[in-house]
N, CA, C and O atoms as a GROMACS GRO file, in nm:
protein
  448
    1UNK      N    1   2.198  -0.733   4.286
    1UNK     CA    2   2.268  -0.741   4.160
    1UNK      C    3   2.209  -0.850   4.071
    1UNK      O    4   2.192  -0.832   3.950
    2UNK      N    5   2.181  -0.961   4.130
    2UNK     CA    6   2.095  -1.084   4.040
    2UNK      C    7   1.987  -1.042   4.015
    2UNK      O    8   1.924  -1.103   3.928
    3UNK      N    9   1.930  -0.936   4.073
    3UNK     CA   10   1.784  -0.908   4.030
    3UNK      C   11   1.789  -0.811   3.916
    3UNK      O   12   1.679  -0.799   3.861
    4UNK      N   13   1.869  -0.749   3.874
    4UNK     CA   14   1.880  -0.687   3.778
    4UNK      C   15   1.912  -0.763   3.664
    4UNK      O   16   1.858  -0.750   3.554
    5UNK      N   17   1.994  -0.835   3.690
    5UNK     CA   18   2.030  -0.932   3.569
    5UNK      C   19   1.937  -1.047   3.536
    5UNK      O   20   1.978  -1.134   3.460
    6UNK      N   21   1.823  -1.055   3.584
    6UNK     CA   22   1.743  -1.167   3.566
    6UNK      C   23   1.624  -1.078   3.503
    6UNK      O   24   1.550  -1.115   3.412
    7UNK      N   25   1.618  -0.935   3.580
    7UNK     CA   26   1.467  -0.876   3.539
    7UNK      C   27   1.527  -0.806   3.325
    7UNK      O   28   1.459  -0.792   3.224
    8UNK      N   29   1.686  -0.783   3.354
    8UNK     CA   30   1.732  -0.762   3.205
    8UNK      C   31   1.731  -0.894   3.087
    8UNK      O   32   1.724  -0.874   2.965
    9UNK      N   33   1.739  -1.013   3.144
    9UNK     CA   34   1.730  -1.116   3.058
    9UNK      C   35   1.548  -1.159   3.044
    9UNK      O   36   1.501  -1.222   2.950
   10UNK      N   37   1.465  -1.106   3.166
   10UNK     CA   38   1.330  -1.115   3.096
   10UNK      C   39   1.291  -1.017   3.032
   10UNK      O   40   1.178  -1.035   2.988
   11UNK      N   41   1.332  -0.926   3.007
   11UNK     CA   42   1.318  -0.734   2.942
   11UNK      C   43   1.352  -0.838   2.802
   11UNK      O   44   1.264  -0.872   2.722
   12UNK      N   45   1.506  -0.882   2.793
   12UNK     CA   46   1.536  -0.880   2.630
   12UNK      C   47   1.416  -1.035   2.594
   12UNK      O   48   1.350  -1.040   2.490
   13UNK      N   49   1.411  -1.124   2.681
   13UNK     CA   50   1.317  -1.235   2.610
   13UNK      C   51   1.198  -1.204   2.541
   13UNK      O   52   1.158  -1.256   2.437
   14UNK      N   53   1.121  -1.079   2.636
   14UNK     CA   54   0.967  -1.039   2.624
   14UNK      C   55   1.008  -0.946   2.481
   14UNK      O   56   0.941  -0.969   2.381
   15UNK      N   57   1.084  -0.874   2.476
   15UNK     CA   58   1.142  -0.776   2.360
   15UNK      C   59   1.195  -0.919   2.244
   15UNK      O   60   1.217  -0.848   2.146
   16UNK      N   61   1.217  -1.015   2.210
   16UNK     CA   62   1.246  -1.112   2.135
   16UNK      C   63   1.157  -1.186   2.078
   16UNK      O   64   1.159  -1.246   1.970
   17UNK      N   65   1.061  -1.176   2.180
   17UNK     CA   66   0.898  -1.297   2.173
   17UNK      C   67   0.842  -1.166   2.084
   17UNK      O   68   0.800  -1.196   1.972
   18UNK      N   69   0.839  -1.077   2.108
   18UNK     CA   70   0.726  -0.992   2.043
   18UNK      C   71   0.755  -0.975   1.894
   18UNK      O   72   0.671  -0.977   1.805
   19UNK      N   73   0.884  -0.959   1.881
   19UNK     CA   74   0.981  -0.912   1.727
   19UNK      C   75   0.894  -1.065   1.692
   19UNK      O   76   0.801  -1.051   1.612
   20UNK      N   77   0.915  -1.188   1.737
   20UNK     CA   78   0.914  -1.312   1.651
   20UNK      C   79   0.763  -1.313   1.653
   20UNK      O   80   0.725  -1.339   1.539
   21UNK      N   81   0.675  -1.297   1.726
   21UNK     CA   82   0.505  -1.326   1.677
   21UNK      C   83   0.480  -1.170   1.584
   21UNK      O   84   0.370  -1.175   1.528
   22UNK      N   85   0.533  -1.074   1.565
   22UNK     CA   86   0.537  -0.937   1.507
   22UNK      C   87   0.584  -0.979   1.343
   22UNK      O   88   0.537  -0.924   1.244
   23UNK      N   89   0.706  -1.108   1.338
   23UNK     CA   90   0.755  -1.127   1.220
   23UNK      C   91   0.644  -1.217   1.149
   23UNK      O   92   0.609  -1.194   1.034
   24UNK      N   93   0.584  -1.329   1.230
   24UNK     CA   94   0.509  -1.419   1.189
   24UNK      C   95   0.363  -1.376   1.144
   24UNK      O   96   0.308  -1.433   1.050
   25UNK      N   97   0.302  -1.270   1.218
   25UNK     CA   98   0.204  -1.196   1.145
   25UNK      C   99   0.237  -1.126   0.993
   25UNK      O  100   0.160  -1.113   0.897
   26UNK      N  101   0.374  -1.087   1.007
   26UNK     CA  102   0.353  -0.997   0.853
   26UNK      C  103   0.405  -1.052   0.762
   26UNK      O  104   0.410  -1.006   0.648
   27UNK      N  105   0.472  -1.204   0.815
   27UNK     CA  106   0.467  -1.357   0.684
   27UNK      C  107   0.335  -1.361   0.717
   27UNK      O  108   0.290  -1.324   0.609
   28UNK      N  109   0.276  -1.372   0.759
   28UNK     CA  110   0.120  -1.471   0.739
   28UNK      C  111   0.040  -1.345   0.629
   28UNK      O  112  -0.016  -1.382   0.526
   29UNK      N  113   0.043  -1.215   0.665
   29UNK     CA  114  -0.040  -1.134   0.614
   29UNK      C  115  -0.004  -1.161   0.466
   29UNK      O  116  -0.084  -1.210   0.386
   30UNK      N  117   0.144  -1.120   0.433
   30UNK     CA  118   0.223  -1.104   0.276
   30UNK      C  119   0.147  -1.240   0.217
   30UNK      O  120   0.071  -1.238   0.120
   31UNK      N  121   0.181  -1.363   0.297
   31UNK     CA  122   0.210  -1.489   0.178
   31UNK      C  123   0.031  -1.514   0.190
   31UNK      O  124  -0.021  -1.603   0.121
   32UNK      N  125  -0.038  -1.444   0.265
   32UNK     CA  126  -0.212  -1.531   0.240
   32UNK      C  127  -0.285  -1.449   0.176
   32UNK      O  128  -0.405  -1.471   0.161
   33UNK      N  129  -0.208  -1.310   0.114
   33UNK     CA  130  -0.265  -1.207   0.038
   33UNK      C  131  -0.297  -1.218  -0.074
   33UNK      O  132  -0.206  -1.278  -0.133
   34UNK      N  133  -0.388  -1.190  -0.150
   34UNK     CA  134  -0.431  -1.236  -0.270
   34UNK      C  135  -0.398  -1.134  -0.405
   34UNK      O  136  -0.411  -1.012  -0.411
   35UNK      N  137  -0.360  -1.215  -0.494
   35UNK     CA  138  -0.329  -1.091  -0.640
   35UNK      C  139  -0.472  -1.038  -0.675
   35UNK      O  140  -0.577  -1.099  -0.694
   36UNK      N  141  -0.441  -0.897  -0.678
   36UNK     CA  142  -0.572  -0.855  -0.781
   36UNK      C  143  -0.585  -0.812  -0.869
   36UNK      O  144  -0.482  -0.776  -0.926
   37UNK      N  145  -0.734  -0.783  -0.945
   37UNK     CA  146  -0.704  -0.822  -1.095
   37UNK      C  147  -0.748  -0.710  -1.155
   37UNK      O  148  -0.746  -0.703  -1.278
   38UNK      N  149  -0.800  -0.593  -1.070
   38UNK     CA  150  -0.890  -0.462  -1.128
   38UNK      C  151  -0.786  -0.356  -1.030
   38UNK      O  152  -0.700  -0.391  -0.949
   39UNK      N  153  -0.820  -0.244  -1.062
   39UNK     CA  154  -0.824  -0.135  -1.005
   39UNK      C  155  -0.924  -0.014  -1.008
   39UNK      O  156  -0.975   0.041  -1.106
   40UNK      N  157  -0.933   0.003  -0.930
   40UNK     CA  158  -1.109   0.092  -0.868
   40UNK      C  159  -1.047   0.236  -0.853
   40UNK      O  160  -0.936   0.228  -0.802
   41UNK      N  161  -1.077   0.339  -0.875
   41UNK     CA  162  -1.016   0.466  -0.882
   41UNK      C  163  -1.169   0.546  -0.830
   41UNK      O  164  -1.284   0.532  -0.871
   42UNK      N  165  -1.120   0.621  -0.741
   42UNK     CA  166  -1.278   0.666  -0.648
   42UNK      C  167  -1.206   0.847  -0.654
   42UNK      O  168  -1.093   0.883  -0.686
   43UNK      N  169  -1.298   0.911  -0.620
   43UNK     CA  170  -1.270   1.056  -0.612
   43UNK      C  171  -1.390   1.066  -0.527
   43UNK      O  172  -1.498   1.008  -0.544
   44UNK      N  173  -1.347   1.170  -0.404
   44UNK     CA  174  -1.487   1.165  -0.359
   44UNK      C  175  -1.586   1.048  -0.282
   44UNK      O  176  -1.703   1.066  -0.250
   45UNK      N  177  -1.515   0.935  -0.263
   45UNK     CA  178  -1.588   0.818  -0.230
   45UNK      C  179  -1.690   0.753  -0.356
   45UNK      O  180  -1.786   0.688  -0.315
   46UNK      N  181  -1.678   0.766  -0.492
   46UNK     CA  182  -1.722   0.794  -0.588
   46UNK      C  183  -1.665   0.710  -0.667
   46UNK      O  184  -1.549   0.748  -0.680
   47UNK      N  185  -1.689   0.576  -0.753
   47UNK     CA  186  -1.610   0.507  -0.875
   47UNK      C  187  -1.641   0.580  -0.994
   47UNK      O  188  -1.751   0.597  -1.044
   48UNK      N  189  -1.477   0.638  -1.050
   48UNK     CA  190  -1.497   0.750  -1.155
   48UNK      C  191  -1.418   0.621  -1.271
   48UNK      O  192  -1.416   0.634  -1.394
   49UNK      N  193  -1.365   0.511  -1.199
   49UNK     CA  194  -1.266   0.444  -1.365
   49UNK      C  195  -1.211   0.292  -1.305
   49UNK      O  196  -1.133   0.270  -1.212
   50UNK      N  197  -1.269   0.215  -1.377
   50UNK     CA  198  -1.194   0.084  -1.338
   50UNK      C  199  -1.113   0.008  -1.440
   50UNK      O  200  -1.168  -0.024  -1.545
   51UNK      N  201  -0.966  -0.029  -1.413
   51UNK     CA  202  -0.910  -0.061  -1.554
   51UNK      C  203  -0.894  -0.214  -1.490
   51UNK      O  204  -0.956  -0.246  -1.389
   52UNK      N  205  -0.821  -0.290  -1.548
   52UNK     CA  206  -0.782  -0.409  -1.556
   52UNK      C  207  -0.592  -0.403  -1.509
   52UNK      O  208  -0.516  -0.317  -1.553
   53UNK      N  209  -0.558  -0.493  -1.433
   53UNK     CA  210  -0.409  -0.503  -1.417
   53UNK      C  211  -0.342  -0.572  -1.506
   53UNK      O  212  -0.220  -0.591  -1.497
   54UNK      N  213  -0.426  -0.624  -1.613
   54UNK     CA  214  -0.326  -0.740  -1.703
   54UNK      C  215  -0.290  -0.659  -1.781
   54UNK      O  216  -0.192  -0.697  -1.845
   55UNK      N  217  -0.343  -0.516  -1.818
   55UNK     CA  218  -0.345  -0.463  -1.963
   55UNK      C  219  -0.234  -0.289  -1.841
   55UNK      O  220  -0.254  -0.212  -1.746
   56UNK      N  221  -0.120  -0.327  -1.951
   56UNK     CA  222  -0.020  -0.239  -1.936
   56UNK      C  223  -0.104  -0.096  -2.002
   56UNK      O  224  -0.164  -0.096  -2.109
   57UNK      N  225  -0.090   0.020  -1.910
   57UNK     CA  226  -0.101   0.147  -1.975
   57UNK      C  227  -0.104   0.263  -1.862
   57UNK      O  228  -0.085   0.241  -1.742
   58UNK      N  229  -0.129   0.377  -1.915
   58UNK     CA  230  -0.142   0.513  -1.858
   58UNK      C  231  -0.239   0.555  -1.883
   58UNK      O  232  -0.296   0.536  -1.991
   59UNK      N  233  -0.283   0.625  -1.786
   59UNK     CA  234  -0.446   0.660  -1.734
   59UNK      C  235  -0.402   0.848  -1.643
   59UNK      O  236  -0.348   0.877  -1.536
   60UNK      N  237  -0.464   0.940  -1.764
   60UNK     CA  238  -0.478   0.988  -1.720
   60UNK      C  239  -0.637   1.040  -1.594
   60UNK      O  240  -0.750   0.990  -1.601
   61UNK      N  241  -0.602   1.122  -1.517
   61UNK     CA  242  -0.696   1.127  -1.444
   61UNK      C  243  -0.748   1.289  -1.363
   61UNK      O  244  -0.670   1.381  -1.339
   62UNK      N  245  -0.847   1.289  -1.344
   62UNK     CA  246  -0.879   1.413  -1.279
   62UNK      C  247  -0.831   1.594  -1.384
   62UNK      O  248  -0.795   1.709  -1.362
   63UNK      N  249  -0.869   1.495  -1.501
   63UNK     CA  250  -0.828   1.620  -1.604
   63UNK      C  251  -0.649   1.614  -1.629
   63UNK      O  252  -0.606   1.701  -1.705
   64UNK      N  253  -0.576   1.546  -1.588
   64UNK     CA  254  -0.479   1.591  -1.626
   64UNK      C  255  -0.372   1.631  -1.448
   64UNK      O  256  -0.263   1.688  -1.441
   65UNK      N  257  -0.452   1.580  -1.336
   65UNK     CA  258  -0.394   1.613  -1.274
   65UNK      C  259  -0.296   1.510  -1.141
   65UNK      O  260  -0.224   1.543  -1.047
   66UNK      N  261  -0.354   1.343  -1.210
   66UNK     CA  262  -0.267   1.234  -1.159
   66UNK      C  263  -0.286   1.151  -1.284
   66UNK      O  264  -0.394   1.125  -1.337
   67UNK      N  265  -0.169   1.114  -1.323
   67UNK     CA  266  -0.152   0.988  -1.393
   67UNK      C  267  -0.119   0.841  -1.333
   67UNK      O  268  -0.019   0.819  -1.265
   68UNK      N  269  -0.221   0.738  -1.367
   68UNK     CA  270  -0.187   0.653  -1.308
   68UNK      C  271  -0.158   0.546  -1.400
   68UNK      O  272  -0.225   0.537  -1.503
   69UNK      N  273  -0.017   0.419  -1.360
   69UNK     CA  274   0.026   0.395  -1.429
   69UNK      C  275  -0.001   0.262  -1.410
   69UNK      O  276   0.007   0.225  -1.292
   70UNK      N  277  -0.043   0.141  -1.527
   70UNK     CA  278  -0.043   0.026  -1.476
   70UNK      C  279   0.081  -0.073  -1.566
   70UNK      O  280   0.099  -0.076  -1.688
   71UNK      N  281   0.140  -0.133  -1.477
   71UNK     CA  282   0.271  -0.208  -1.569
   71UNK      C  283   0.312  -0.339  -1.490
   71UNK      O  284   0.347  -0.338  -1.372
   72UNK      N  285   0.302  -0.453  -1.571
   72UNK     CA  286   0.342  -0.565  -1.533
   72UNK      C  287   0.239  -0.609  -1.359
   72UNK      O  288   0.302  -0.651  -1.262
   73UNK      N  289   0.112  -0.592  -1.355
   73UNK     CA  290   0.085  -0.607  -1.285
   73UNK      C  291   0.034  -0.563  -1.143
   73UNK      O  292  -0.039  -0.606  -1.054
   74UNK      N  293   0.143  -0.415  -1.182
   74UNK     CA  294   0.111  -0.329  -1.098
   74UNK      C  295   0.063  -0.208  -1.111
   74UNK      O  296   0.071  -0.152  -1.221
   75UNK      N  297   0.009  -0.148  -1.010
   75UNK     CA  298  -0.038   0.018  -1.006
   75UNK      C  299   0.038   0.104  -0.957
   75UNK      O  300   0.109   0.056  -0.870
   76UNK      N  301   0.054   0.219  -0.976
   76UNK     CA  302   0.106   0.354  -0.940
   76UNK      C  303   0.085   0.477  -0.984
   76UNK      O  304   0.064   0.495  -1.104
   77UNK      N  305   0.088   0.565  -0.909
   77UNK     CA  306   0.084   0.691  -0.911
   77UNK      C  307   0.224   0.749  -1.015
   77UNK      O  308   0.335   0.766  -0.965
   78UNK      N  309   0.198   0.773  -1.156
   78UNK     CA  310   0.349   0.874  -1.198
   78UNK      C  311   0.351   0.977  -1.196
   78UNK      O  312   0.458   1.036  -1.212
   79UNK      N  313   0.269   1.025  -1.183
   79UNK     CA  314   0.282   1.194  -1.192
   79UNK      C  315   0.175   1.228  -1.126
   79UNK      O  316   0.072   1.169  -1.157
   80UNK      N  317   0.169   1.330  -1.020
   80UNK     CA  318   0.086   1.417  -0.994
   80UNK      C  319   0.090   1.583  -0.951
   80UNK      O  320   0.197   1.631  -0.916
   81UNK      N  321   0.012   1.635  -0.954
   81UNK     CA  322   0.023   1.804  -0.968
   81UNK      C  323  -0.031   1.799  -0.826
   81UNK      O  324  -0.144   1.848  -0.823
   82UNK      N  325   0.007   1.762  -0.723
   82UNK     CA  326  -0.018   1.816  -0.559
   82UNK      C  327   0.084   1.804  -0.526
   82UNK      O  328   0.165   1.719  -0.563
   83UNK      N  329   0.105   1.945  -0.399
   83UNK     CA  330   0.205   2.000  -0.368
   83UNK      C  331   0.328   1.879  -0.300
   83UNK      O  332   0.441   1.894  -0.345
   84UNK      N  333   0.314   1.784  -0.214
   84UNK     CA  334   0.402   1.706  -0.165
   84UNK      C  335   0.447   1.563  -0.231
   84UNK      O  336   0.532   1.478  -0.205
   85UNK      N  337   0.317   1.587  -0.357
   85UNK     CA  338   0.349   1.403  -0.411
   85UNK      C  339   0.374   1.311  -0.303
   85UNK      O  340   0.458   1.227  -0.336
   86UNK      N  341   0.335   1.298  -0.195
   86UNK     CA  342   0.304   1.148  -0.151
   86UNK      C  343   0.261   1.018  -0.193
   86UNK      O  344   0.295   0.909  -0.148
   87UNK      N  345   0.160   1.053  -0.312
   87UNK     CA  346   0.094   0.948  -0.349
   87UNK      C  347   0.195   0.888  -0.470
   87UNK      O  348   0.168   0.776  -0.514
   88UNK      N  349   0.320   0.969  -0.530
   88UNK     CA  350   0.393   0.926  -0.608
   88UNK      C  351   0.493   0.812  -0.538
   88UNK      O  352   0.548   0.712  -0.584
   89UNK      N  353   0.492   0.888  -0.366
   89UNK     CA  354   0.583   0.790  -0.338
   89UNK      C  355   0.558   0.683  -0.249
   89UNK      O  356   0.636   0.619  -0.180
   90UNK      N  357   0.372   0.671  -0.269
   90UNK     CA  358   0.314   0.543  -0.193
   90UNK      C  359   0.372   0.406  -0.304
   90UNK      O  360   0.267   0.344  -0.324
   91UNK      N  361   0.437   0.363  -0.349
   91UNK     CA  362   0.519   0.268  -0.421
   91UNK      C  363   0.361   0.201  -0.505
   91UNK      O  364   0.243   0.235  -0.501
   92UNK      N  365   0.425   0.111  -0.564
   92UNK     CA  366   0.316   0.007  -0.625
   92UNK      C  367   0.187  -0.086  -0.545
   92UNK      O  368   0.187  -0.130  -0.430
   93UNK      N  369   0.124  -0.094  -0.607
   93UNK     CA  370   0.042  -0.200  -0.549
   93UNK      C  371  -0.028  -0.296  -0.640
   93UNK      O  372  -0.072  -0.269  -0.752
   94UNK      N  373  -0.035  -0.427  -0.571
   94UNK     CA  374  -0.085  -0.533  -0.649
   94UNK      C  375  -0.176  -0.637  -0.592
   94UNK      O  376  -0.255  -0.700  -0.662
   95UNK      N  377  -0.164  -0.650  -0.479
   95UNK     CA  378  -0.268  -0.722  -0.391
   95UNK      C  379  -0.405  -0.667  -0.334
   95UNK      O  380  -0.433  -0.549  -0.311
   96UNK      N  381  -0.464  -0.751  -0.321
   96UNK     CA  382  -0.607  -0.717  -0.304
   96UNK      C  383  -0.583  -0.639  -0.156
   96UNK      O  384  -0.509  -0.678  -0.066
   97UNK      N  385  -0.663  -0.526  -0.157
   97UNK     CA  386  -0.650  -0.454  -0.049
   97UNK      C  387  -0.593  -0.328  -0.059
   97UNK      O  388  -0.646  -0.227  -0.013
   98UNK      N  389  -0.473  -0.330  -0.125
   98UNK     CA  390  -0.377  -0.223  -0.162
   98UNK      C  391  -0.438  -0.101  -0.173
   98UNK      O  392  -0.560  -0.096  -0.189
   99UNK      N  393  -0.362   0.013  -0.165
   99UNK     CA  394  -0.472   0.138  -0.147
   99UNK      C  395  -0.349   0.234  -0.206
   99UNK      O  396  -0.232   0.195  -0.201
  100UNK      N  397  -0.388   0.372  -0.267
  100UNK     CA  398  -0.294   0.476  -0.310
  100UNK      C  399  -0.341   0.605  -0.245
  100UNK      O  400  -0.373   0.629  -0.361
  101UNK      N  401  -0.370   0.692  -0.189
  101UNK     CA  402  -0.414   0.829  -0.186
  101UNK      C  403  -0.359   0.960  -0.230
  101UNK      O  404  -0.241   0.994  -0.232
  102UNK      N  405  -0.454   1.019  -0.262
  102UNK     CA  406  -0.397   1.179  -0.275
  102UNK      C  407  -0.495   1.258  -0.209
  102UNK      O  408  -0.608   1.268  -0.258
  103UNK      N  409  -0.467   1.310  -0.114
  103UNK     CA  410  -0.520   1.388  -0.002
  103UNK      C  411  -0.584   1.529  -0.136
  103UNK      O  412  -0.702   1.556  -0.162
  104UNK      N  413  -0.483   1.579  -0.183
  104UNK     CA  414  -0.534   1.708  -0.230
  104UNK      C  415  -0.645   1.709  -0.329
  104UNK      O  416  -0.721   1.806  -0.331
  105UNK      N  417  -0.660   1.608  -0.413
  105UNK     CA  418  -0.754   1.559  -0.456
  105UNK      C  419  -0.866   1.498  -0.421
  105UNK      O  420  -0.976   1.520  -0.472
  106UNK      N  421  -0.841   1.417  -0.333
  106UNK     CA  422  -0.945   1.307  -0.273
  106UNK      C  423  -0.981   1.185  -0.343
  106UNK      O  424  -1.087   1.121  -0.343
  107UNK      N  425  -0.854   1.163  -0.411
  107UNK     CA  426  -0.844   1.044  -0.506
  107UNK      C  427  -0.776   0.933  -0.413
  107UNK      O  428  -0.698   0.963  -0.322
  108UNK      N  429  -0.816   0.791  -0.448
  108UNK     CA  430  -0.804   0.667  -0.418
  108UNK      C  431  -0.815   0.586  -0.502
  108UNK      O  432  -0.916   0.558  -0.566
  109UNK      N  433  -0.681   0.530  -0.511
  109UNK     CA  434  -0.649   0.373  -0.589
  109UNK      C  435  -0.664   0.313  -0.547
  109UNK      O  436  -0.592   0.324  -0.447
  110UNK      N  437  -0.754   0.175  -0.537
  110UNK     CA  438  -0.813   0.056  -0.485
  110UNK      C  439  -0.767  -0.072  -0.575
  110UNK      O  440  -0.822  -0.084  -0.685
  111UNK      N  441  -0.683  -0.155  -0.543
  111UNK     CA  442  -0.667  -0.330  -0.622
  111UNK      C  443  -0.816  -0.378  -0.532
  111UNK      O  444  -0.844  -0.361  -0.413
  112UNK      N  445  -0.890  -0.439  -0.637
  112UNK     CA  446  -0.934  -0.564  -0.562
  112UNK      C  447  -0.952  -0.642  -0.675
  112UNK      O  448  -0.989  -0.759  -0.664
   0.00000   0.00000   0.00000
């Protein structure tokens, strides 16, 4: 009976240690991440448009078939004509690294 209750209090410690070095990686990742200041728009593995993040606007793209939106800093996807819109609901991005896709296209939003 003690062995159960000792091997359950090292089960929840090892399950506690991991959550807390699991939390401390994705503070370290967020707060050492860097703002960026362009956005790179690729089709194809291909740079088809690079705008600036300071300058608020709408960008159409691929003829008319993703609009991408830049506001206060950030990027996003507002509209697109593929069937599941995923990439509408990959949220904003603003840090270097950040990425958007649209599979049906083969379009990629890049911050760096």
């Amino acid at each position: 009976m003690k062995k159960k209750k000792n091997n359950a209090r090292r089960d929840l410690l090892l399950i506690l240690s991991l959550l807390a070095v699991g939390l401390v990686l994705i503070l370290t990742v967020r707060l050492t991440a860097k703002e960026g200041t362009r956005v790179t728009v690729s089709v194809d593995n291909k740079t088809v448009a690079e705008y600036p993040l300071s300058v608020d606007g709408e960008f159409s793209l691929l003829g008319g078939k993703n609009v991408l939106a830049i506001k206060d800093g950030e990027a996003y996807i507002k509209e697109s004509l593929c069937p599941d819109h995923l990439c509408e609901r990959m949220g904003r991005i603003r840090q270097s690294g950040g990425r958007i896709v649209c599979l049906p296209h083969r379009l990629t939003v890049k911050v760096s």
